[in-house]
N, C-alpha and C positions, 0 to 999 in steps of 0.2 A: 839504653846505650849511653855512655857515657864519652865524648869530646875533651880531650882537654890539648894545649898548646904548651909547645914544648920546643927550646930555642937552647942552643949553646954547644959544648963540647963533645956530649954523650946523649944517651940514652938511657933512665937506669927507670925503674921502676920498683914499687913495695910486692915481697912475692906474696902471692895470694896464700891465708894459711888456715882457714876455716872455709866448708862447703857450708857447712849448714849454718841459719839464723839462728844466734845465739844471743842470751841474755849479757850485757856489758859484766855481768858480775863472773859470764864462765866464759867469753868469747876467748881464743888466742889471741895474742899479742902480735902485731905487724912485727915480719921479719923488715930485716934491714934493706936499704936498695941495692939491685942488681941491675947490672947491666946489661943490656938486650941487644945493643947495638953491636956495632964495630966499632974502635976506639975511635972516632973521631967522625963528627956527624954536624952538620946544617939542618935540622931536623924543621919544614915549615907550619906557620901555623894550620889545623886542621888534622893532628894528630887523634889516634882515635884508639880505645880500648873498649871490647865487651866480653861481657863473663857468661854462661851458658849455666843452666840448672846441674850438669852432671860436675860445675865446677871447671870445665874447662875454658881455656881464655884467650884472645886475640889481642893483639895490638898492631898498628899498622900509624905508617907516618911516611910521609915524601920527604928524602933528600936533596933538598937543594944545591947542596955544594958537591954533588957526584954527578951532577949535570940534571937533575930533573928523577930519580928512580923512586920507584915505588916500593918500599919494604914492608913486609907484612912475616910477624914470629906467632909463634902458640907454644900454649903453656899445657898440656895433656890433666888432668888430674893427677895429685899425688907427683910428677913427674919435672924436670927443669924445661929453661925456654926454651925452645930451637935456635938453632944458627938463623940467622935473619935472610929471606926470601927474596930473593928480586925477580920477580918475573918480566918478560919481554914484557917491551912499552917502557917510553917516558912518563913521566906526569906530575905535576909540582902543585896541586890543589887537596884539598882535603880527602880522604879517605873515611871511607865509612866503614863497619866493620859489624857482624852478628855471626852469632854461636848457637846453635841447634843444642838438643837435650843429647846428643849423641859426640858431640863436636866437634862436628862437621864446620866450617866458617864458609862463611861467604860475606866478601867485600867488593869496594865499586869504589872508581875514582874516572874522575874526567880529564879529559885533555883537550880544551877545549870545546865540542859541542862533541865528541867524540866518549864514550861509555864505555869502561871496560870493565866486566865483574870478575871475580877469582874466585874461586871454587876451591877450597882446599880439604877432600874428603879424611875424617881421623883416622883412616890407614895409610893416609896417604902422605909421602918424603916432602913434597911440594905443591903448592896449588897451583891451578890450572887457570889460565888469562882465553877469556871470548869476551868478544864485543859483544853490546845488548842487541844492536840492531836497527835500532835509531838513533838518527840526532837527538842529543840533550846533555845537558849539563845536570849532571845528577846534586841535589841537596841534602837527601838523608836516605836510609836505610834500614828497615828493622828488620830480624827474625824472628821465630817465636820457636816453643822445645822443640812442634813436632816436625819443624825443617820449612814450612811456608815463609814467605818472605814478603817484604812490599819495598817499592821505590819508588822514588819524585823525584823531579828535576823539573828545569826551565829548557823549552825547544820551541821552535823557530824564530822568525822575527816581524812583525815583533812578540815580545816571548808570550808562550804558550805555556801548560802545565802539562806535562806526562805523568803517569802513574802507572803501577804495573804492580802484578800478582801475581807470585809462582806458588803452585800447589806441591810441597816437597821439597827435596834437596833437590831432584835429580828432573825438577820441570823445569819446565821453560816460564821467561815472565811474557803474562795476557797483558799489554800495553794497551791502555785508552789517552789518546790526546786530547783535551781541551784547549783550543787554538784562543788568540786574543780577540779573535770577533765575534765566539760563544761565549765569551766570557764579558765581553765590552769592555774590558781593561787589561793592562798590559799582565800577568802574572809576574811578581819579585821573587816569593819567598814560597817555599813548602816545606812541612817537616810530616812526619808519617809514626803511626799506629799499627801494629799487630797483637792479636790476642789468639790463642789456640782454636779457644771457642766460640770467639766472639766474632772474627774476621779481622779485615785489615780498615786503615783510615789516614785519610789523608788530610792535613789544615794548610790554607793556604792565602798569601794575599792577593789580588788582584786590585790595581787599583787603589781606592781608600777601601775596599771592601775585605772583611775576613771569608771564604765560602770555606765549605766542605765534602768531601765524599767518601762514602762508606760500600763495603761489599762483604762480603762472605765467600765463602769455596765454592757457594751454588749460584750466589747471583753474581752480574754486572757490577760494575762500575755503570752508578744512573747517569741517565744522556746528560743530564744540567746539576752542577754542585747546587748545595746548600746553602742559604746565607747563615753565618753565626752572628756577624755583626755587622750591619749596612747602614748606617747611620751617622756613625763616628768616623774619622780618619785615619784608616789604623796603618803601622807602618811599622817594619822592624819583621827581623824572626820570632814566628809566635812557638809555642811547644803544645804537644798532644800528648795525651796517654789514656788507656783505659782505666778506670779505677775497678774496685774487687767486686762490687755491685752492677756491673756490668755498663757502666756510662761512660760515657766520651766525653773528657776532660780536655780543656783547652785553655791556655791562657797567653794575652796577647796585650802590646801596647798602643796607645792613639796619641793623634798630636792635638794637640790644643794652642790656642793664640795666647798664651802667655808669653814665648812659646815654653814648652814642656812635652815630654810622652809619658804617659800615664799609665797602670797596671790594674788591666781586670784580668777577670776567668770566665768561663763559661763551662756549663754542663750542660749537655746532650737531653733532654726528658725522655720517658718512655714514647709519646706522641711523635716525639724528630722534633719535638721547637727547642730552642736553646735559651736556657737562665741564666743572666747574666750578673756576675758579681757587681757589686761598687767600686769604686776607686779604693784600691789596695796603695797607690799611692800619690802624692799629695800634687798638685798640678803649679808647684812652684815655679816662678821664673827663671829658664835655664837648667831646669833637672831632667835627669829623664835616666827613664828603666829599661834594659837593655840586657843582653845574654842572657832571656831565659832556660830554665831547666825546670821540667813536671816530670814527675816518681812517684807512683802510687803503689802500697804494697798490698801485701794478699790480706793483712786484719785489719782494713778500712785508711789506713795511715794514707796521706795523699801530703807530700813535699813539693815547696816551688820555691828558688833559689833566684837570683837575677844580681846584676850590677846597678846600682842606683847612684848615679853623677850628680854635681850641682858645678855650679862658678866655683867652688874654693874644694873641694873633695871627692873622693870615689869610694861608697863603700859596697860590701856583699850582702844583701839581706835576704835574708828567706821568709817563709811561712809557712806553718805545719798546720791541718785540716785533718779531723778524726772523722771521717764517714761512717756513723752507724747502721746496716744493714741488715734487713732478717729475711726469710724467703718464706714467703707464705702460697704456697701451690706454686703457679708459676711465676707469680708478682712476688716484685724486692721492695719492701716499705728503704725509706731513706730517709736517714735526719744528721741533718749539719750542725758542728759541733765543736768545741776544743780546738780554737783558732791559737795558735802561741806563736811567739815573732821573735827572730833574735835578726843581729846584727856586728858584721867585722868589719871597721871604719879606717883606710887606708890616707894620711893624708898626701894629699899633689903638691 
């Protein structure tokens, strides 16, 4: 899924013009932007678009300046965008957004500790608004093709982690709370995982501590997360995804007494212990790595993007990671590899 912020007069966006992964030598060419909106729009930040395998696409953003409404348009395959959706409810925070293999969307926005998900089926004129059911302030959202779903958020106080698993388009999410006295620290941040076949997963902070928790369609959510990183001081939104080898990829930042926040990763082993990268970046005085993004694709390819600040600049750095992996009976061999780094330097 992809987030991004979007502030000013409109709404337009590039219309999607290729389904399928193409070589740069045959891909189409991005059409020009379109407008999605209504002509005039306070759009806040926490704008959100996701794209679905059959090619179908959501975007969804809160207007501000119509008093707090929630908008949510789709893009059909092959087809233009809808007239823009306002279902009943306020809500002026981020919207989350996922696309089923069918195109089915379901999205979730808070209002305070207050959850509302939208359901909007692809025969259907308009999506449907129910509350989750409990208190929480939801943080992220995934789907995956065959319609399962996972969500995170912060509830009660002091805050707690929720997580939930809907099995299908048409289930209900299984909700497990981790309160802050199972946890021993307060929870800040979660960001979440789904795979088809792999299950769902959740990363999250607590504390100075990164934990984890993982399920499938048969088992639980375990009574007590994971630690991935307890040691360092980690702080900040971390990011998750599954890579094509079937691992649970993580990467997150820590503070250091320069001061500074710093950038590792981790990967999941087949055992459940977690391997931890090196410092991806440098523990300078007054820098720090922040708004990350993990994408990993189906031929081992594994992206992570972030913002990296100092006293005098702000730029975008990435890092691309080739996982090579082969399947030998039921075991996947893995080897790390083809590390390459660029960089878009904004000066302040």
């Amino acid at each position: 899924m992809l987030h991004r912020q979007i502030r000013g007069a409109l709404v337009a966006i590039a219309a999607l013009c290729s389904l399928a992964v193409a070589s740069s030598a045959t891909a189409a060419p991005w059409q020009g932007p379109i407008r999605i909106s209504g002509p005039v729009v306070n759009a806040s930040a926490g704008t959100s678009i996701a794209l679905g395998v059959s090619g179908d696409a959501a975007a969804a953003w809160s207007d501000d300046g119509a008093g707090g409404e929630i908008v949510l348009v789709r893009k059909r395959a092959g087809s233009a965008w809808s007239s823009p959706d306002v279902p009943a409810g306020a809500g002026n925070g981020p919207v989350f957004t996922g696309v089923d293999g069918l195109g089915n969307i379901t999205a979730a926005y808070s209002a305070g500790d207050v959850t509302t998900l939208l359901n909007w089926p692809a025969t259907a004129t308009a999506a449907v608004a129910t509350p989750l059911g409990v208190p929480m302030t939801v943080t992220d959202l995934a789907v995956d093709a065959s319609g399962d779903a996972v969500i995170a958020g912060l509830s009660g106080s002091p805050a707690g982690l929720t997580v939930g698993y809907r099995r299908g388009r048409d289930g209900e999410f299984s909700l497990h709370t981790y309160t802050s006295a199972e946890l021993g620290s307060n929870a800040t941040s979660a960001r979440v995982a789904i795979d088809e076949s792999l299950g769902a997963a959740v990363l999250f902070v607590s504390g100075p501590k990164l934990l984890a928790a993982t399920r499938t369609a048969a088992t639980d959510w375990p009574a007590t997360p994971e630690t991935v990183e307890g040691t360092l001081t980690v702080s900040g939104d971390p990011a998750v995804t599954f890579d094509s080898a079937g691992a649970l990829l993580a990467a997150f930042t820590y503070e250091t007494a320069t001061p500074a926040k710093v950038l590792r990763t981790a990967r999941r082993q087949d055992g459940g212990s977690w391997l931890e990268s090196g410092d991806l970046t440098l523990a300078t005085p007054n820098s720090s790595a922040d708004s990350l993004n993990l994408e990993a694709g189906p031929a081992g390819e594994v992206a992570l993007v972030w913002n990296q600040t100092s006293a005098f600049q702000l730029e975008r750095q990435g890092a691309v990671r080739l996982i090579h992996h082969r399947r030998v009976g039921a075991d996947r061999g893995r080897q790390l590899s083809g590390d390459s780094h660029s960089r878009r330097r904004h000066r302040q």
